[in-house]
C-alpha positions in Angstrom: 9.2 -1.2 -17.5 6.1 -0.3 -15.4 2.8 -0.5 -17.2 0.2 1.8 -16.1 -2.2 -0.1 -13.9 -6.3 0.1 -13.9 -7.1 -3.5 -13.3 -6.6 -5.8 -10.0 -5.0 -8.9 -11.9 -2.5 -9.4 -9.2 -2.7 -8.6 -5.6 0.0 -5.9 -5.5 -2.0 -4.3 -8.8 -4.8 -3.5 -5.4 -1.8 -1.8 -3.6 -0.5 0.2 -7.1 -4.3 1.4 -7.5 -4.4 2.8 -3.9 -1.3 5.1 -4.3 -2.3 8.7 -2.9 -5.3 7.2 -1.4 -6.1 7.2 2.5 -5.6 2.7 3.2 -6.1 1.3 6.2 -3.4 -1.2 7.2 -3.6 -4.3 10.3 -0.4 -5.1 11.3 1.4 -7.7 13.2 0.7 -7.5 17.4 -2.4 -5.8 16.9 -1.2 -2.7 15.5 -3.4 -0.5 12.8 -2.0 2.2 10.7 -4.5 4.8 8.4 -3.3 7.1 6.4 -2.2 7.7 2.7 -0.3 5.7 0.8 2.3 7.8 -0.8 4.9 4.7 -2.6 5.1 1.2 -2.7 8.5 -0.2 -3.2 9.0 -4.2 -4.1 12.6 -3.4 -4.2 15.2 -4.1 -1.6 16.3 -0.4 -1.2 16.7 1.9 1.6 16.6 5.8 2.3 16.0 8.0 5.3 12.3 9.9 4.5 10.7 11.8 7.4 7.6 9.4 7.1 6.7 6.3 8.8 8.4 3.3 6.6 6.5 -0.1 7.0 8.7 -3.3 6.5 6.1 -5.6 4.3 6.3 -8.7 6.6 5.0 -6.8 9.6 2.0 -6.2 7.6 -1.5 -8.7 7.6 -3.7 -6.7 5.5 -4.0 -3.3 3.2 -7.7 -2.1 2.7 -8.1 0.4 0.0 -10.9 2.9 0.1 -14.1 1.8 -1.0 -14.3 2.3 -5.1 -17.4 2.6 -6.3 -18.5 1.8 -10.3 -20.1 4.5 -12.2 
């Protein structure tokens, strides 16, 4: 069951808190991606989605947008 998440305890909890949110992402062989993060998937599935699809070891780093505290 999926628990709502509003807290970075773990470093995928960073990725969950990003969805809808413009990310930038550095990827292997010097490429770089920005754009908006529409689902993360720790599953093993596959589907056919007219959207760029990132395989998860190709990626070095995801940088959310800059939260500020109020």
């Amino acid at each position: 069951q999926s628990r709502p998440v509003t807290t970075v305890e773990e470093p995928l909890d960073l990725v969950r808190l990003s969805l809808d949110e413009r990310i930038y992402v550095k990827m292997r062989n010097d490429r770089e991606l920005r754009g908006r993060l529409h689902v993360s998937n720790s599953l093993n599935t596959k589907r056919i989605i007219p959207m760029l699809f990132v395989r998860g070891d190709g990626v070095i780093l995801v940088s959310p947008p800059t939260r500020t505290g109020t």
